[in-house]
C-alpha positions as CSV (number, residue, x, y, z in Angstrom):
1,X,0.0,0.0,0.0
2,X,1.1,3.8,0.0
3,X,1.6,4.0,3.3
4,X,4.1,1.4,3.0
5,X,6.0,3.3,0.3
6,X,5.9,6.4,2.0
7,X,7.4,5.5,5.5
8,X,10.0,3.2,2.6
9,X,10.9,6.9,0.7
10,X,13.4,9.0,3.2
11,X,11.4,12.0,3.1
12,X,8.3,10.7,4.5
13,X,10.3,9.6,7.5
14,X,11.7,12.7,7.5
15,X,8.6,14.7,7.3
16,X,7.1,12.8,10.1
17,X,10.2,13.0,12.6
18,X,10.6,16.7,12.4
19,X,6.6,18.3,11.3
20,X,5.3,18.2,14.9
21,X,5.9,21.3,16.9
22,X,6.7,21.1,20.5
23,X,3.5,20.3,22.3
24,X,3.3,17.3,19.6
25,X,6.5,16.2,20.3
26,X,6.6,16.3,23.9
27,X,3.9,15.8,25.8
28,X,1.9,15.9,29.2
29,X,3.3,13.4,31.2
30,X,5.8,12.1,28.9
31,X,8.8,10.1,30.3
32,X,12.5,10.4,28.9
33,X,13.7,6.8,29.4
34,X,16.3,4.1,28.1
35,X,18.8,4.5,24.9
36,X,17.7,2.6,21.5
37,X,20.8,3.7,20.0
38,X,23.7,5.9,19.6
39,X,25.3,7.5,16.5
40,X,28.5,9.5,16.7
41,X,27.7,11.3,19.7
42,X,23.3,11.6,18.8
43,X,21.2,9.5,21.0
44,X,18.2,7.8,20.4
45,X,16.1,7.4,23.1
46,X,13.1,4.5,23.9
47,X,10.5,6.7,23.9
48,X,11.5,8.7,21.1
49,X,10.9,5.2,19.1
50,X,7.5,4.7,21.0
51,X,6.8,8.5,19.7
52,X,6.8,8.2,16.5
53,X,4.9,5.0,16.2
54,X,2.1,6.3,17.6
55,X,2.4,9.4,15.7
56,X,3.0,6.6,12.2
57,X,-0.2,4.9,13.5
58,X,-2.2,8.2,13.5
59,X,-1.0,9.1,10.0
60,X,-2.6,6.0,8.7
61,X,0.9,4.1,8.8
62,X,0.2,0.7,7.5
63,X,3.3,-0.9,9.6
64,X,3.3,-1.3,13.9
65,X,7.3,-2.9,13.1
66,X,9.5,-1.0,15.9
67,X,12.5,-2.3,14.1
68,X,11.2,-0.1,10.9
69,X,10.1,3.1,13.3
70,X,13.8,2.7,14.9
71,X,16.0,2.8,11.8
72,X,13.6,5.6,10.3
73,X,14.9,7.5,13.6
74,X,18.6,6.7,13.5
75,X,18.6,7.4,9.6
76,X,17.5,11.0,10.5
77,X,20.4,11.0,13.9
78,X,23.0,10.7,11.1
79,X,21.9,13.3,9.6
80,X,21.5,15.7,12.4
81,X,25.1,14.7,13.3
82,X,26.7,15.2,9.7
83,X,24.7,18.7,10.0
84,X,26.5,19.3,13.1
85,X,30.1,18.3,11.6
86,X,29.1,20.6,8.5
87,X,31.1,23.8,8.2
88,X,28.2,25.9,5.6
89,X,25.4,25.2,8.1
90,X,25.3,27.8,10.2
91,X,25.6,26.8,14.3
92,X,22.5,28.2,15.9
93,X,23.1,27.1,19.4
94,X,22.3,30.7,20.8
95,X,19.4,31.2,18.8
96,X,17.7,28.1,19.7
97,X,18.2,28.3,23.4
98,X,16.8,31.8,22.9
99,X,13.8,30.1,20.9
100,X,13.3,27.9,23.8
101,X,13.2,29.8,26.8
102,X,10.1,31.6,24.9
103,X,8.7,28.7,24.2
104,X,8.8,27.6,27.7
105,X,7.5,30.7,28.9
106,X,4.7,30.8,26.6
107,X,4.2,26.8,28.1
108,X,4.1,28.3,31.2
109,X,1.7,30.7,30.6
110,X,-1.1,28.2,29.9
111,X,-0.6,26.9,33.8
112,X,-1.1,28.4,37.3
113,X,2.9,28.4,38.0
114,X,5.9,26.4,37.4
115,X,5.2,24.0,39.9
116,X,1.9,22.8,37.8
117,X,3.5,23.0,34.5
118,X,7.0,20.8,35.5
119,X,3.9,17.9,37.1
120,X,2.7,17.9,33.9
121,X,5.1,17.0,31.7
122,X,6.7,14.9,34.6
123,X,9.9,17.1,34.9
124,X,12.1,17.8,38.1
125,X,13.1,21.0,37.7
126,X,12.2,23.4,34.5
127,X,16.4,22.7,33.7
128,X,15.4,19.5,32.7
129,X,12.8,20.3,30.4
130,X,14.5,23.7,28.7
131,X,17.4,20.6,27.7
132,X,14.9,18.2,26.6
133,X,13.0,21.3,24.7
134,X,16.2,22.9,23.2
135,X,17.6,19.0,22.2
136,X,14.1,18.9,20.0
137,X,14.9,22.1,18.6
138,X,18.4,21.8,17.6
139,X,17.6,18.1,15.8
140,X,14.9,19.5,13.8
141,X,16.9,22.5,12.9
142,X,20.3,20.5,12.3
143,X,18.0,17.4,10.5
144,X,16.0,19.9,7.9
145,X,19.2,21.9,7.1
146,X,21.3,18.6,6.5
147,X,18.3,16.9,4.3
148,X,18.1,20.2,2.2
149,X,22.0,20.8,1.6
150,X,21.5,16.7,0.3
151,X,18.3,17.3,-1.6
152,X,19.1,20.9,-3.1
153,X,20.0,19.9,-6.5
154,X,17.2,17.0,-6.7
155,X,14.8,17.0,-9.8
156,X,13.0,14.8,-11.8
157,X,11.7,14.7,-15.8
158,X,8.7,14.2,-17.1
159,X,9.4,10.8,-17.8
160,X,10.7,9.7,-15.1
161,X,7.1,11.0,-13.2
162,X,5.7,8.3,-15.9
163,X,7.8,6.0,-15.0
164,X,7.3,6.4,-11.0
165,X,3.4,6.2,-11.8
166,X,4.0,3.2,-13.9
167,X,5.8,1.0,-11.5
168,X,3.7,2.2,-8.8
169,X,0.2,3.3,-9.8
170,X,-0.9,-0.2,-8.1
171,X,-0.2,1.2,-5.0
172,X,-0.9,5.1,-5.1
173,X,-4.2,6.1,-3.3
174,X,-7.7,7.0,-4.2
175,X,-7.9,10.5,-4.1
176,X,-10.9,11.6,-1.3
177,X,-13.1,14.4,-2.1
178,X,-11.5,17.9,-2.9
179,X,-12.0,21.7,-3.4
180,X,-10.2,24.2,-4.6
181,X,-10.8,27.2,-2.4
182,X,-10.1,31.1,-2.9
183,X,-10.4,33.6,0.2
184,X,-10.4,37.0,0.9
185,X,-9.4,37.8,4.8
186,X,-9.5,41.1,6.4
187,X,-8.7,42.4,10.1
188,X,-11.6,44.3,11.9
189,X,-10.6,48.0,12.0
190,X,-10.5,49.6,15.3
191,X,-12.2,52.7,15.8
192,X,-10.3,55.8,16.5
193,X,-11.5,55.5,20.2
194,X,-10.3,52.2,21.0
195,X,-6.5,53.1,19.4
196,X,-6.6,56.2,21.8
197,X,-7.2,53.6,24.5
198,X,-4.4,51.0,23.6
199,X,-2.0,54.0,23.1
200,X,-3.1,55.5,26.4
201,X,-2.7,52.8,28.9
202,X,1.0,52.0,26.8
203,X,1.9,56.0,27.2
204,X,0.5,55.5,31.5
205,X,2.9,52.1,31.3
206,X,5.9,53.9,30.0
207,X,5.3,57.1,32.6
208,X,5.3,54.5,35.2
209,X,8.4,53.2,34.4
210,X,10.1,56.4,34.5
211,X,8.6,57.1,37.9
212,X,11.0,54.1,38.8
213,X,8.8,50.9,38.0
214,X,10.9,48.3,35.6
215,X,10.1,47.7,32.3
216,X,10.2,43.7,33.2
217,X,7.7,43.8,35.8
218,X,5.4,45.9,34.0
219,X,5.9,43.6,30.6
220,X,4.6,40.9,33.1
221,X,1.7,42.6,34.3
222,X,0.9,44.1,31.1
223,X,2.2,42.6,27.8
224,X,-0.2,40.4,26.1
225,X,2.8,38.6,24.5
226,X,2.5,35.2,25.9
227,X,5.9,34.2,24.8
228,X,7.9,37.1,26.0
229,X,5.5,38.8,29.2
230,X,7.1,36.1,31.5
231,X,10.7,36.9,30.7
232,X,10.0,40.6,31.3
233,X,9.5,41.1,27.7
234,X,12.7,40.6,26.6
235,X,13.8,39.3,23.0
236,X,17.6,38.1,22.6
237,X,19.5,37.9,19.3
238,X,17.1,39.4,16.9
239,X,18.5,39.8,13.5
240,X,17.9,42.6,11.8
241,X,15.0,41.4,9.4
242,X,13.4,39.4,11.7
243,X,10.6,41.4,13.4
244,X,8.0,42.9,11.8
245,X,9.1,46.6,9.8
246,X,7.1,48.9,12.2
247,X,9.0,47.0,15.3
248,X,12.4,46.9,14.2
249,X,12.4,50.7,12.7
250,X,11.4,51.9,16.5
251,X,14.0,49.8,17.9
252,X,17.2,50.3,16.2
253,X,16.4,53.8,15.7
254,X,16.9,54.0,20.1
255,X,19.4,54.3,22.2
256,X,20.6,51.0,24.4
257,X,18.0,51.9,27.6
258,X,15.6,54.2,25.5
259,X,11.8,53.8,25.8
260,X,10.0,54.3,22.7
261,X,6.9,56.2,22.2
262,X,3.0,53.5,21.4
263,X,4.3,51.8,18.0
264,X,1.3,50.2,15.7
265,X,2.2,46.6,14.3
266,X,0.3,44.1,13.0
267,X,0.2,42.5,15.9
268,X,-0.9,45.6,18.0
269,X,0.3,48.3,20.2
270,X,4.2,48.0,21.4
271,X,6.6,49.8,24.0
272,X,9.7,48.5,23.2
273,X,12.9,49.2,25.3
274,X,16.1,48.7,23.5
275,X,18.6,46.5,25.6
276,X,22.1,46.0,23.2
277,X,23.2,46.3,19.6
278,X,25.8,43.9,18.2
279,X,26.6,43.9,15.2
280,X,23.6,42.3,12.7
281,X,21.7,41.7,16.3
282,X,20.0,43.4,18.9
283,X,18.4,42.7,22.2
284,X,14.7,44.2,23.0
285,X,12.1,44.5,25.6
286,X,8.4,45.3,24.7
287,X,4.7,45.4,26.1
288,X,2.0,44.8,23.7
289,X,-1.3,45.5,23.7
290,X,-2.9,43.5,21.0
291,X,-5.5,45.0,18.5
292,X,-8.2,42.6,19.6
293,X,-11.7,43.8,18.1
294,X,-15.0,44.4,19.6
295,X,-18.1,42.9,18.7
296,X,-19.2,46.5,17.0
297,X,-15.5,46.3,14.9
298,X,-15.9,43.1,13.6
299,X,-19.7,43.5,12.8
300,X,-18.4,46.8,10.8
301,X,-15.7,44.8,9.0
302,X,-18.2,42.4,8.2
303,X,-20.9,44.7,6.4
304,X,-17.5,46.1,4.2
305,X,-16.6,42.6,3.2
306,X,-20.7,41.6,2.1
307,X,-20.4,44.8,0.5
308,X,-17.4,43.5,-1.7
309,X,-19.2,40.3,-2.6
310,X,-22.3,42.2,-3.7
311,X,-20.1,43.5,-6.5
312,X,-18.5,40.3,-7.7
313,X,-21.6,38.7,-7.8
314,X,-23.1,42.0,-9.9
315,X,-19.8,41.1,-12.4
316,X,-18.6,44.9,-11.8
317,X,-15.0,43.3,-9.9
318,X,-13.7,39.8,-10.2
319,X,-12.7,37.8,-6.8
320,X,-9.1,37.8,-7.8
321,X,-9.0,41.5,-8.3
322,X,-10.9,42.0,-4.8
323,X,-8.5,40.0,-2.9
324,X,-5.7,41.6,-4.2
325,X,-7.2,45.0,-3.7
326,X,-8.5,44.3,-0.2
327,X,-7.4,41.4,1.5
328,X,-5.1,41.4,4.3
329,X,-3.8,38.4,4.2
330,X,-0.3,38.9,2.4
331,X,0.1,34.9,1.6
332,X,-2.9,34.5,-0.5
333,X,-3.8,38.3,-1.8
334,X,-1.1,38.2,-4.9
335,X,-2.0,34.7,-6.3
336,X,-5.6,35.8,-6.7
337,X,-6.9,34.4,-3.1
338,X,-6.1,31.2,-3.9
339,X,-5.7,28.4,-0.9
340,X,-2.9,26.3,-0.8
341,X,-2.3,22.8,1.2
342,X,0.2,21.6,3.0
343,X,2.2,20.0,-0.3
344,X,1.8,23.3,-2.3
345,X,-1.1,22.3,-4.4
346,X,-4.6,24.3,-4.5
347,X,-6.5,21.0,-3.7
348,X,-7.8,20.6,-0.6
349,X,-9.2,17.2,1.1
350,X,-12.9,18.2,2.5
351,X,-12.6,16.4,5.4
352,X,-9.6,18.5,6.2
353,X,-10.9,21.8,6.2
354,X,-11.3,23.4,9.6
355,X,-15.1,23.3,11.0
356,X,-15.8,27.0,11.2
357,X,-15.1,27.0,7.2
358,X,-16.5,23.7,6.6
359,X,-20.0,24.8,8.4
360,X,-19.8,28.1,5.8
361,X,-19.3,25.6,2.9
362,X,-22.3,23.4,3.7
363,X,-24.7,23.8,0.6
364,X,-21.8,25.6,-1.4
365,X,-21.5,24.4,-5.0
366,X,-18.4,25.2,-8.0
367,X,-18.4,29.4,-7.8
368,X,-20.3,30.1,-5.2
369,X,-19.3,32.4,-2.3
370,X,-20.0,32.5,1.3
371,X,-21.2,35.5,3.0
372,X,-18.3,36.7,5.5
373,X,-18.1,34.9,8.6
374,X,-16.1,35.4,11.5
375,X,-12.9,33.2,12.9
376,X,-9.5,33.8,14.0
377,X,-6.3,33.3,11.9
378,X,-3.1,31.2,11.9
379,X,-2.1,33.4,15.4
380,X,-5.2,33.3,17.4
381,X,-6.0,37.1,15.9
382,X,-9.6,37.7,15.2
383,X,-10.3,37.8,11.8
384,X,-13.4,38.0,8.6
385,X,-13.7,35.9,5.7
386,X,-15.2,35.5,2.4
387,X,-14.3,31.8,0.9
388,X,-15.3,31.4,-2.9
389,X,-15.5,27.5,-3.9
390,X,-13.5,27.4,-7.6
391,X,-13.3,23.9,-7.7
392,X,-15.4,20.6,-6.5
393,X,-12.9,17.4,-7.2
394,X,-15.2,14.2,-6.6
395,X,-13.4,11.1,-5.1
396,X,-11.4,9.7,-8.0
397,X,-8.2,6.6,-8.4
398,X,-5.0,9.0,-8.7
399,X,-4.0,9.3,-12.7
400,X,-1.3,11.2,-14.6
401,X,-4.1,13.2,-16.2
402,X,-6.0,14.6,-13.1
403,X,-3.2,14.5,-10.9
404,X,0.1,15.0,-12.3
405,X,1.6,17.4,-10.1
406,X,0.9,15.4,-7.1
407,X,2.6,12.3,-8.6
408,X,5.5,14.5,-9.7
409,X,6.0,15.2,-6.0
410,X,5.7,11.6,-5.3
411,X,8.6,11.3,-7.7
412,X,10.3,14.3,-6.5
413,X,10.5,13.0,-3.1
414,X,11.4,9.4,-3.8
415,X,13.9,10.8,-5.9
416,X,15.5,12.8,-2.9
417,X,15.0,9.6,-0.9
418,X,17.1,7.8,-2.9
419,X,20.4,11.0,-2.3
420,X,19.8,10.8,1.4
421,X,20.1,6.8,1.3
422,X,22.8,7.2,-1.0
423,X,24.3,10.1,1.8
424,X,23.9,7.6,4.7
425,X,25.3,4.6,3.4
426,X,28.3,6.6,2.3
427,X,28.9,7.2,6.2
428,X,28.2,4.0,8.1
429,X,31.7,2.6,8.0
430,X,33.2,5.5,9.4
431,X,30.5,6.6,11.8
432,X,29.9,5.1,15.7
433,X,27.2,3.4,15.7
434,X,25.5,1.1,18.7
435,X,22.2,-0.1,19.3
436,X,21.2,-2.0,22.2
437,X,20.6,-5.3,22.3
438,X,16.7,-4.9,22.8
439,X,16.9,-4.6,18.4
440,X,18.9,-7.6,18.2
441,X,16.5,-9.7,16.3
442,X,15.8,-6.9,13.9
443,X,16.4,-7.2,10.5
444,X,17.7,-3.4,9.5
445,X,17.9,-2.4,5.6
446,X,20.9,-0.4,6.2
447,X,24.1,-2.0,7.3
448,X,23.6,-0.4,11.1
449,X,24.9,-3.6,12.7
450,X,27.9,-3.2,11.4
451,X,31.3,-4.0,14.0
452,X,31.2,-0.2,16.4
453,X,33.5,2.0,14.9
454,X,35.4,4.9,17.2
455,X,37.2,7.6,15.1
C-alpha cells in the first residue's frame, strides 16, 4: 500500500520525525527513558521510538514494526550529526536556546505556576525540560538543514514521473473528495477611540516606568505577549529582518535603555525598550497591547466585506481583483486568493478543512461564495472571511491526467530519498554506531549492525 511506500521513501520519514511542533512532540506526562541507540555522539532514546509509532499509527501508517520506526529514527540522527560536523550550516546554538526559553514561557503561561506545568510534563526541575525542549529544537533545525543541503540539487523529468506512476500506480491512493478554495481575509478595523485607549494605557505604562517601576515587571503585568510577558519582555539575538518593519524601525532607531513612544504593528500596540546592539543583532524588551476587536468592529468589517461580494456577484469586480485590492492576508492576496495545502497544491481534502469553514461551505457548489463569517487566523488574531469555492474534485483513483503534479511530488520526493540513502550509506563505516541489544533480532535495511566504529 502507499503507506508502505511512504514510511520506505526518506522523506516521508523525515517529514514525520521533524513536522510536529513542540507540544506534539513532547507531551503531558511524557517520560525520557532508556537508549535505543547511539550514533556518533546523537542519541536515540526509547521513547523517542514509542513517539513516533504512535504518531506513524495516526498518520494511517500501515506498519506497527518498531525495528522499521527505529531505523527511520537513527537514519534522521545521522543526519543531524553530519549537519552538526558541516562547516556551511550555520551553528544556531544561541538562537535556539533563545527560541526555547520563549517557548517555555509561553508553556508556562497556559498553567497556574511552574510548579503545575513541571507535574505535567513529569519534569524535576524546568532545567530538565528547557534541555529536553532545546535537544528537540536543535535536531529538527540541524536534520532539515542537512536533508536540504543533500536534496538541493534534486529534480525529476517528465518521464521519469511516468515512470514512477508506472511501476507504482498499483499502490498510489484514491484520491478523497476535494476543493479548490479562494479567500479574501480582512482584520476588523479599530475605531479611532479604542487606538486612543491602547495608546493611552502604553503612554501610562511607560510614565510608570520612569517614575522608577521596571520595564520587566510591567511587561509581566501588562504585555499580552505570551511568549515574551514572563521573561520581562525581553527578546535576545534578533537579526535585523526578523521582526516585523514597524518593530524593528522603532527599535534600532533607540538608544541602548531608551523607551519608545505606542508603536502600531500588525500584531498591535508596542513599548519597546532597546537593551544592546551587536553587530547584525540586537536585544529588545516590549509590552503589547494586541489590537483585539469588539463585537461592533468586527460587525463593521463584516458589512465592508458583504459589500465586496455584492459587486462580484453583480460582475462589476472579479474575486481575484478583490482580494488583491483588499485582502489582508499577504500569503494568498497576490495569487488571486487562492488556498494552498500543505504540499503546495490548491487541492484541498474536505474532510480536512477546519469546522468553522467547513459549516460556511455546507450547501456551497463550483463558484459560489460565502457570506463573511467570523474566525480567528493562523495566530489566534480575530479575523473575517469571504471563501469562494472554484473547484469541486469528486473522489477519484489518482492518474497522470488529473493529478500529475501530485505524482511529480511523489517522484520528486522518492527521488530525494534515494540521495539521502545514498548520503547515509556513504557514512556508516566511518560513523559510531551502537544499538542496544533490545533490536537484536531486527532485520535493518541499512548496514547499522555493522562491527562499532570509534574515530
Amino acid at each position: 500500500m502507499i503507506n508502505k511506500l511512504k514510511i520506505t521513501f526518506l522523506l516521508g520519514v523525515f517529514t514525520m520525525l521533524f513536522s510536529g511542533n513542540m507540544n506534539a512532540q513532547l507531551k503531558k506526562g511524557q517520560l525520557i527513558d532508556g537508549i535505543a541507540a547511539v550514533i556518533g555522539d546523537e542519541i536515540v532514546l526509547e521513547s523517542d521510538v514509542e513517539e513516533q509509532m504512535n504518531y506513524g499509527k495516526q498518520q494511517g501508517a500501515s506498519t506497527t514494526d518498531r525495528c522499521e520506526f527505529l531505523e527511520n529514527l537513527i537514519n534522521n540522527k545521522l543526519l543531524v550529526y553530519e549537519a552538526k560536523r558541516d562547516t556551511l550550516i550555520d551553528n544556531r546554538s544561541a538562537a535556539i536556546k533563545d527560541q526555547v526559553n520563549a517557548k517555555y514561557n509561553n508553556l508556562l503561561s497556559q498553567f497556574p505556576d511552574e510548579k503545575t506545568l513541571l507535574a505535567a510534563y513529569k519534569f524535576r526541575n524546568q532545567y530538565e525540560m528547557k534541555n529536553v525542549m532545546e535537544k528537540i529544537d536543535t535536531d529538527q533545525y540541524y536534520g532539515q538543514a542537512k536533508y536540504q543541503r543533500i536534496t538541493e540539487k534534486a529534480d525529476v523529468t517528465p518521464n521519469q514521473v511516468t515512470d514512477f506512476f508506472n511501476m507504482y500506480k498499483s499502490q498510489l491512493p484514491e484520491i478523497k473528495d476535494e476543493v479548490s478554495l479562494s479567500q479574501i481575509i480582512m482584520f476588523p478595523k479599530l475605531t479611532e477611540a479604542h487606538k486612543d485607549e491602547l495608546i493611552g494605557k502604553l503612554k501610562k505604562i511607560k510614565a510608570d516606568i520612569a517614575g522608577g517601576e521596571s520595564f520587566e515587571s510591567q511587561a509581566r503585568i501588562y504585555s499580552e505577549d505570551k511568549g515574551t510577558a514572563p521573561n520581562g519582555g525581553l527578546m535576545k539575538n534578533i537579526l535585523k529582518g526578523q521582526m516585523v518593519k514597524p518593530f524593528e524601525a522603532a527599535a534600532l532607531n533607540l538608544q541602548e535603555g531608551e523607551i519608545s513612544e505606542p508603536v502600531e504593528s500588525e500584531f498591535g500596540y508596542h513599548i519597546i525598550q532597546l537593551v544592546k546592539k551587536s553587530g547584525k543583532a540586537y536585544e529588545a524588551r516590549h509590552i503589547l497591547l494586541m489590537a483585539t476587536p469588539t463585537d461592533g468592529e468586527i460587525t463593521t468589517a463584516k458589512q465592508k466585506l458583504d459589500s465586496i461580494r455584492g459587486l462580484i456577484l453583480a460582475e462589476k469586480l472579479s474575486f481575484k481583483d478583490a482580494a488583491f485590492k483588499f485582502s489582508d492576508d499577504k500569503r494568498t492576496k497576490f495569487n488571486a486568493g487562492v488556498i494552498t495545502g500543505a504540499d503546495g497544491s490548491s487541492k484541498i481534502e474536505r474532510e480536512s478543512i477546519p469546522g468553522t469553514i467547513s459549516y460556511e461551505l455546507a450547501g456551497l457548489n463550483k463558484s459560489d461564495i460565502t457570506t463573511a463569517f467570523d474566525d480567528v487566523d493562523e495566530r489566534d488574531r480575530k479575523v473575517v472571511k469571504m471563501i469562494k469555492i472554484e473547484d469541486v474534485i469528486p473522489s477519484h483513483q489518482i492518474t497522470l491526467e488529473t493529478d500529475y503534479d501530485r505524482i511529480k511530488q511523489m517522484a520528486l520526493n522518492k527521488r530525494k530519498g534515494e540521495m539521502i540513502e545514498k548520503f547515509i550509506n556513504s557514512k556508516l563505516p566511518t560513523t559510531f554506531i551502537s544499538i542496544d541489544g533490545r533490536y537484536d533480532n531486527c532485520n535493518f535495511k541499512g548496514n547499522w549492525k555493522k562491527e562499532s566504529l570509534t574515530k
